[in-house]
C-alpha positions as a Python dict, from the first residue, in 0.01 Angstrom:
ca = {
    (1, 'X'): (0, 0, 0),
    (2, 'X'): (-11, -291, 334),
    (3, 'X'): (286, -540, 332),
    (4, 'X'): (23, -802, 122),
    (5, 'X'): (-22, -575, -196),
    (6, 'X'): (360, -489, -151),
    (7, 'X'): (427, -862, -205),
    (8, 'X'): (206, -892, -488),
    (9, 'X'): (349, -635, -701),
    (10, 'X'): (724, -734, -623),
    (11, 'X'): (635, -1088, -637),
    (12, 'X'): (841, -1227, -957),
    (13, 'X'): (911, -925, -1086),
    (14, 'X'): (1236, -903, -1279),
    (15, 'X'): (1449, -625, -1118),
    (16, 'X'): (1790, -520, -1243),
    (17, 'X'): (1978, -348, -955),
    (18, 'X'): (2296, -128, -1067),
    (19, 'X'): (2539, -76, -729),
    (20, 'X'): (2389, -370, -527),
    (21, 'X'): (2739, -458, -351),
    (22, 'X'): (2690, -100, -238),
    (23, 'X'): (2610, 58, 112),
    (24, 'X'): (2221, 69, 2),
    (25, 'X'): (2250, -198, -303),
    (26, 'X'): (2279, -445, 4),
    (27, 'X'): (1959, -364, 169),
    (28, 'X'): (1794, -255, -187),
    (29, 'X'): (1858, -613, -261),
    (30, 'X'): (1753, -772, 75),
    (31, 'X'): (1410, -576, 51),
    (32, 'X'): (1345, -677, -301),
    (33, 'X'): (1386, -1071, -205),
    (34, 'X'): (1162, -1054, 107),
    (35, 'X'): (925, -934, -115),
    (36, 'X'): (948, -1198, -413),
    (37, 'X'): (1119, -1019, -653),
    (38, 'X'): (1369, -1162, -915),
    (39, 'X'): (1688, -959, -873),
    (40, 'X'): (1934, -945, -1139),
    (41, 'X'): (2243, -743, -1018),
    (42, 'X'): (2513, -542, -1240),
    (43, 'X'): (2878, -610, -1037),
    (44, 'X'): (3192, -468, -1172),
    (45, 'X'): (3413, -539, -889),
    (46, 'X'): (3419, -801, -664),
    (47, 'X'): (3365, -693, -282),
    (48, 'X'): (3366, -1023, -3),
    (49, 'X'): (3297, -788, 246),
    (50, 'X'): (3001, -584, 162),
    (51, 'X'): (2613, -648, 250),
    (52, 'X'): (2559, -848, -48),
    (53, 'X'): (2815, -1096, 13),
    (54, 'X'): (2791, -1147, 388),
    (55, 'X'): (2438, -1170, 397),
    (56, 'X'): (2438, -1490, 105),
    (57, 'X'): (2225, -1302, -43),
    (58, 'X'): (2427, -1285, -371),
    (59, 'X'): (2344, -1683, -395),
    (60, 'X'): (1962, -1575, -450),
    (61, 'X'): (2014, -1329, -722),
    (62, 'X'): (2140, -1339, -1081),
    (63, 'X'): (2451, -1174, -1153),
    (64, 'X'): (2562, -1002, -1495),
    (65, 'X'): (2972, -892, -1488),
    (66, 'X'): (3056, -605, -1603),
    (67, 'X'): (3070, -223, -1619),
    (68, 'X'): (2790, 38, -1638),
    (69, 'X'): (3009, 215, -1906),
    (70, 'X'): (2890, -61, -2150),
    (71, 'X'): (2564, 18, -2307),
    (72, 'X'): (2577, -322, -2521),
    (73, 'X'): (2589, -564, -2210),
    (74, 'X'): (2348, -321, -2077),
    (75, 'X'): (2107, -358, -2356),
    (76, 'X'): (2148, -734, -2345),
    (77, 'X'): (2052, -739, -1954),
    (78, 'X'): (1748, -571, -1996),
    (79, 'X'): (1629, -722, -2306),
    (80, 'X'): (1779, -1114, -2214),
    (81, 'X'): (1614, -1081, -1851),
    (82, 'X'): (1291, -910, -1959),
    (83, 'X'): (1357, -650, -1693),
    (84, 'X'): (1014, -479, -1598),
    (85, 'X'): (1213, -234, -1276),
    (86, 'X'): (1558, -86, -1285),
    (87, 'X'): (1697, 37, -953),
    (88, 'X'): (2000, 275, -1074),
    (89, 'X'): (2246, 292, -753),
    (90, 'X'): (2557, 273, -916),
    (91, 'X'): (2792, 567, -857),
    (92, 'X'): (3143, 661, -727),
    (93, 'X'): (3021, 860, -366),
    (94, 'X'): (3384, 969, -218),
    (95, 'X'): (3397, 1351, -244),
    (96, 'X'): (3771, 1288, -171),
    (97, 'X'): (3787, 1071, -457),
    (98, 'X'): (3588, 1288, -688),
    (99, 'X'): (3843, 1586, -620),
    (100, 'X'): (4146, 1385, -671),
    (101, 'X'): (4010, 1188, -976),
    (102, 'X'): (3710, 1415, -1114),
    (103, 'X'): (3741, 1198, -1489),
    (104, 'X'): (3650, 851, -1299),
    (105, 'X'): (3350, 1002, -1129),
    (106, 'X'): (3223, 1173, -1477),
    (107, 'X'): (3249, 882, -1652),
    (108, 'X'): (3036, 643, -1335),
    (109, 'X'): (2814, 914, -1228),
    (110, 'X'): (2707, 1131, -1543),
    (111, 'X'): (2832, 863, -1882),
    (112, 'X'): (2699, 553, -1682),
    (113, 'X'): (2393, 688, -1582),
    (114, 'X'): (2303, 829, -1950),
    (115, 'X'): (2396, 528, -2070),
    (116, 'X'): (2180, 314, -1878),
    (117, 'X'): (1881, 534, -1959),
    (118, 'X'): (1956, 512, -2336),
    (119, 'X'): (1978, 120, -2264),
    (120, 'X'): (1589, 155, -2084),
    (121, 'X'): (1441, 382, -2370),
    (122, 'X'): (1596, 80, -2631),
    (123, 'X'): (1411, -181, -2392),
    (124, 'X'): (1038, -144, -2437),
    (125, 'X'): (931, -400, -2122),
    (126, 'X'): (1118, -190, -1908),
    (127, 'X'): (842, 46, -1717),
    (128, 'X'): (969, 170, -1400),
    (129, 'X'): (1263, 337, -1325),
    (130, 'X'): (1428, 490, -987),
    (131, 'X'): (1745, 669, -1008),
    (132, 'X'): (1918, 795, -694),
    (133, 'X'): (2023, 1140, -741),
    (134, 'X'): (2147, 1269, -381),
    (135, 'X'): (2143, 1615, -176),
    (136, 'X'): (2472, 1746, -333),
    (137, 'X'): (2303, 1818, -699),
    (138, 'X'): (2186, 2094, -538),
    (139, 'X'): (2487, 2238, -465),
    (140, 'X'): (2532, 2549, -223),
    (141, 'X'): (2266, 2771, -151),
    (142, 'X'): (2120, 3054, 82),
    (143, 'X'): (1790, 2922, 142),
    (144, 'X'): (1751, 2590, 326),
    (145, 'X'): (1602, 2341, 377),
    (146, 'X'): (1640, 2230, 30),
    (147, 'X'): (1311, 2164, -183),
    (148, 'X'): (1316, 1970, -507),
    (149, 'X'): (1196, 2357, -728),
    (150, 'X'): (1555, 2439, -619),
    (151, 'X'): (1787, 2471, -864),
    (152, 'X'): (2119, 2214, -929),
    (153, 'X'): (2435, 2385, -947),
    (154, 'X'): (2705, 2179, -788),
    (155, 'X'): (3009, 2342, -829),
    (156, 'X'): (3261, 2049, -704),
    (157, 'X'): (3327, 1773, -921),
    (158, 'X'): (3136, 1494, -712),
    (159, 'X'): (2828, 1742, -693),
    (160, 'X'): (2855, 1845, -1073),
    (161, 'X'): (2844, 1472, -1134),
    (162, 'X'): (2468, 1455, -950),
    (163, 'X'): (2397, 1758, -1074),
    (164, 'X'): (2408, 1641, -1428),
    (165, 'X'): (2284, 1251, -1372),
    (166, 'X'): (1978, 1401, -1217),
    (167, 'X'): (1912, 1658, -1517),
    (168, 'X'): (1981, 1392, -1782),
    (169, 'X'): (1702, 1211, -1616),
    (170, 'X'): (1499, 1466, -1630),
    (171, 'X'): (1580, 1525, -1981),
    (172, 'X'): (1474, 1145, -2088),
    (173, 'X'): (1196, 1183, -1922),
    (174, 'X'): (1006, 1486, -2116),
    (175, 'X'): (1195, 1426, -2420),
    (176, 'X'): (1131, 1091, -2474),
    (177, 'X'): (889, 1001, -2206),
    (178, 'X'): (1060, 735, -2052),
    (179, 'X'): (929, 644, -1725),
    (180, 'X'): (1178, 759, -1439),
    (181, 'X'): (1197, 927, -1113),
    (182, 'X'): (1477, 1086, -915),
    (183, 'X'): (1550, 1046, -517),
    (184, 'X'): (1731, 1266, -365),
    (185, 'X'): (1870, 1175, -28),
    (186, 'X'): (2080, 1308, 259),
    (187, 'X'): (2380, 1130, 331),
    (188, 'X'): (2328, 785, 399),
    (189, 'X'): (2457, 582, 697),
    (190, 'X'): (2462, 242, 809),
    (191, 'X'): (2588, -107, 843),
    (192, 'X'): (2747, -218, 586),
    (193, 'X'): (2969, 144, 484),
    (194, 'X'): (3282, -44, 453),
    (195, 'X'): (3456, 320, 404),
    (196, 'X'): (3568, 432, 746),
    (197, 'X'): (3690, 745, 614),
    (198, 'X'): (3298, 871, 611),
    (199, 'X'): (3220, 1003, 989),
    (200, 'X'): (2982, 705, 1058),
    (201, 'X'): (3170, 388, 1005),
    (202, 'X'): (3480, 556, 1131),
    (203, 'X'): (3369, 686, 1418),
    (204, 'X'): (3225, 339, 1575),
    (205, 'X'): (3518, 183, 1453),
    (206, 'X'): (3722, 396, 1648),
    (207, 'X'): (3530, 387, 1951),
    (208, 'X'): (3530, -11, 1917),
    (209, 'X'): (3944, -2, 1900),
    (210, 'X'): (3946, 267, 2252),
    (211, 'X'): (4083, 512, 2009),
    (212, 'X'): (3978, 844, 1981),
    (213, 'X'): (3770, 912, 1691),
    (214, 'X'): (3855, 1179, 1380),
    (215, 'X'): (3700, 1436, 1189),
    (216, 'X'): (3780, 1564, 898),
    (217, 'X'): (3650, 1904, 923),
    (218, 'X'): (3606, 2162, 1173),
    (219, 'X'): (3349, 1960, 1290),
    (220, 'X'): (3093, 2273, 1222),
    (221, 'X'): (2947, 2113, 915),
    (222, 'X'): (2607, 2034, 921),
    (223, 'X'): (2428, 1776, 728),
    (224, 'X'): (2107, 1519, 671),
    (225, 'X'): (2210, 1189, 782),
    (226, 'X'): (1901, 940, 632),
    (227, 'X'): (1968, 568, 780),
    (228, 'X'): (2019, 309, 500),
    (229, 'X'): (1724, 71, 592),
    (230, 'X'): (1490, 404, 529),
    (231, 'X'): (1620, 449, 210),
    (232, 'X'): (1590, 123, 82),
    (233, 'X'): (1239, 124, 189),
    (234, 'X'): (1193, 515, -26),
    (235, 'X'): (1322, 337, -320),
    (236, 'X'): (1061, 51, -351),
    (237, 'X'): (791, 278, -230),
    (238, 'X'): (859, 506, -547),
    (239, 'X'): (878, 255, -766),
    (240, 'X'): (552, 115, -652),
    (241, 'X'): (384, 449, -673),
    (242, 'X'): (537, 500, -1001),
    (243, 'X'): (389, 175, -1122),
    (244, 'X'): (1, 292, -1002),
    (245, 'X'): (101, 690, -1091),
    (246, 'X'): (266, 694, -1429),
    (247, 'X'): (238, 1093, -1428),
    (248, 'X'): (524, 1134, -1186),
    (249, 'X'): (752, 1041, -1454),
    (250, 'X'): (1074, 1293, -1458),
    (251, 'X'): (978, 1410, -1102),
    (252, 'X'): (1226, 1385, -783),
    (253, 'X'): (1204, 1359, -449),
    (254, 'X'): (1370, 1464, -164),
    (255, 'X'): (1394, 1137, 116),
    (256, 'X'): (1504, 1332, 470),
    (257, 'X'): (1420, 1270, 797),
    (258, 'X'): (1450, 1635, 821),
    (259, 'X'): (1692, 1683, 1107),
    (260, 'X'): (1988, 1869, 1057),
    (261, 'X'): (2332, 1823, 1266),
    (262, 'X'): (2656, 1926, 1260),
    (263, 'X'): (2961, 1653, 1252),
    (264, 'X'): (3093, 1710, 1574),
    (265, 'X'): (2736, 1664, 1727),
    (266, 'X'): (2688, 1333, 1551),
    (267, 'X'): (3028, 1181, 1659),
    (268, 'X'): (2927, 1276, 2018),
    (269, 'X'): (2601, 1129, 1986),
    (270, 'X'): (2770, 831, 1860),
    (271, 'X'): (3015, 816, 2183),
    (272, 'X'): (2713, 862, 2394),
    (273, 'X'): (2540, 562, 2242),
    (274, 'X'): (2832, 342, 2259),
    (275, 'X'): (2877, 442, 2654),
    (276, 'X'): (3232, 528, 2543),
    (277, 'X'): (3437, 879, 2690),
    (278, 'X'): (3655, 988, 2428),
    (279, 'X'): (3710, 1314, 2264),
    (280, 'X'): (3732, 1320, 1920),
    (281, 'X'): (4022, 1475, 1726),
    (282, 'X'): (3931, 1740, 1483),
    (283, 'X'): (4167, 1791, 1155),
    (284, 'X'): (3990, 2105, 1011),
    (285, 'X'): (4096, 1936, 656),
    (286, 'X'): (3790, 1923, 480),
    (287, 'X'): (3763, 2096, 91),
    (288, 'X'): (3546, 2104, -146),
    (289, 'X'): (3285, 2049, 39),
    (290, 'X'): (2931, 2271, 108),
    (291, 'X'): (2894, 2360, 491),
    (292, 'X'): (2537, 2339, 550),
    (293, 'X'): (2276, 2153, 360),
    (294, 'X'): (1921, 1950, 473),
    (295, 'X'): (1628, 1883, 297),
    (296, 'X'): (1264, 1931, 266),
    (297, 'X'): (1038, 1581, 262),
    (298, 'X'): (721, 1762, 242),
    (299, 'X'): (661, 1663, -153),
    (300, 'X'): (738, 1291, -81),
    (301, 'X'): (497, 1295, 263),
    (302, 'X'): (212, 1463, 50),
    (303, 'X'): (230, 1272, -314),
    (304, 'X'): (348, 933, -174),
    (305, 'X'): (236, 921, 135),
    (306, 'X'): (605, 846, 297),
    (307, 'X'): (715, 883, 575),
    (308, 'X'): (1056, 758, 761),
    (309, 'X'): (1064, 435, 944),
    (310, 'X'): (1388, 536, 1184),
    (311, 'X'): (1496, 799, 1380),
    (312, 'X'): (1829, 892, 1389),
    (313, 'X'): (1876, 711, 1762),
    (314, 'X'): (1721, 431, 1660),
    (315, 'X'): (1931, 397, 1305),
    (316, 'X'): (2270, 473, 1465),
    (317, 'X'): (2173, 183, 1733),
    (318, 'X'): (2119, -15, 1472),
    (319, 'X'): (2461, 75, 1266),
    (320, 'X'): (2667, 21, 1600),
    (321, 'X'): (2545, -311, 1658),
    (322, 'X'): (2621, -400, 1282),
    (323, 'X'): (2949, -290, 1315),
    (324, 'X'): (3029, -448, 1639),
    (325, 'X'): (2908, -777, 1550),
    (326, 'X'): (3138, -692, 1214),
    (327, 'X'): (3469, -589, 1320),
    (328, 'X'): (3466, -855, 1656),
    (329, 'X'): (3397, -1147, 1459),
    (330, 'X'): (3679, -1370, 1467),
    (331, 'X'): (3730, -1396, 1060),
    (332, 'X'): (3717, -1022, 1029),
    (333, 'X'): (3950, -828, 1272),
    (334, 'X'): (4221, -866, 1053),
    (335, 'X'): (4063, -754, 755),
    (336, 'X'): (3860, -404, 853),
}
């Protein structure tokens, strides 16, 4: 599909975004208003720092309070804003968090995703939907790289959580025929990850500050680091295909630039980038937390014709300069 027909079918179409002051809400919502689209976000908490905000763009979209946990004001944004798309982002992402607080990521991840879904199947104009799944349903296994026939059996409470969301999908799907598709991603980086305990954001803020930057494992840990920008892009791309294909309903998708890399690699390729000559301090604290995972794009290349926009030079030059024009501007050094 060229940039005109992308237009067209965005182009006034009521989309309800769920997690759009998040790290890929922000350029989920961005995307959808370059293309036309009328954007109606779900916010629970307010966040005058993230994408949403500091763009203006939450001045151009309509905005329903509230929680995801509540299927009745979910029901009544659907059905009041004749939503045609729903873009399910909404989740709590910190592994750390997850194993200190596994109840509060059950209830966001697995009870507000089901809930939503019950909320689509009540709301008959709604006819696309994308929910992002991510690399950790998977869980742990033997054989990589990871391809979507592989089974889900996360064993730590943020991976359970994915696990489940992305089987209840599934289950609405061929039980009731309700039109959704899963993404799975690596983990996602870019401006706008106002968490600088993940590797990314921390490191370049470090680096920025002359201080030498931290991570939280041995540093041996491999993973699939997928640029936010390319993600945003996979998640209008499915929906559009879903819209021309309705057979791919209850399939997922793995979204991976395919390169694998260990933690202590990335932070140096971060240093290198930023012309910086520090040495990076390594805690070897890390738990609950799988050593070596990457996935397998192949089924998203061959039945959607996708393929990623960035490499992984290109998308961490693009993060640093977000993040330097971020933490140096006057009204914000104080507040990172």
């Amino acid at each position: 599909m060229d940039r005109t027909s992308r237009d067209s079918f965005w182009r006034d179409r009521p989309t309800f975004v769920t997690g759009a002051t998040g790290l890929v809400g922000g350029f989920v919502v961005r995307d959808l208003l370059d293309r036309g689209a009328d954007v109606i976000c779900l916010i629970r908490d307010d966040n005058p720092h993230c994408e949403l905000v500091r763009s203006g763009n939450i001045h151009r979209v309509r905005i329903v309070r509230g929680d995801l946990c509540d299927q009745a004001l979910l029901e009544r944004s659907l059905g009041e804003y004749e939503v045609d798309t729903v873009i399910h982002l909404a989740a709590q992402t910190i592994v750390g968090i997850a194993n200190r607080n596994p109840v509060s990521t059950f209830e966001s991840n697995i009870r507000g995703t089901w809930l939503l879904l019950e909320a689509c199947r009540r709301s008959p104009l709604v006819k696309q939907i994308v929910v992002a799944s991510s690399d950790k349903a998977y869980g742990e296994h033997e054989q990589l790289p990871y391809s979507e026939d592989a089974p889900l059996q996360g064993r730590h409470p943020y991976d359970v959580s994915k696990s489940c969301a992305d089987l209840i999908c599934q289950s609405y799907a061929h039980s009731f025929e309700l039109p959704v598709v899963v993404t799975r991603c690596g983990n996602f980086y870019g401006g706008g990850d106002l968490n600088f305990n993940r590797i990314v954001p921390g490191t370049i803020r470090s680096v920025l500050r002359g201080e030498r930057p931290i991570i939280r494992s041995d540093g041996t840990y491999i993973r699939d680091y997928f640029y936010v920008e390319d993600g945003s892009a996979a998640y209008l791309h499915l929906a559009e295909c879903l819209a021309r294909q309705p057979n791919l309903r209850g399939e997922a998708f793995n979204f991976s630039t395919e390169i694998q890399i260990t933690a202590l690699d990335l932070v140096k390729r971060i240093i290198d980038l930023m012309d910086a000559k520090l040495e990076p301090v390594i805690l070897n604290q890390a738990k609950n937390e799988i050593r070596h995972q990457y996935l397998c794009a192949a089924k998203a290349r061959r039945l959607l014709g996708w393929t990623p926009l960035f490499t992984l030079d290109d998308g961490l030059r693009r993060t640093i300069d977000w993040y330097r024009e971020f933490l140096t501007a006057p009204a914000r050094v104080n507040q990172a």
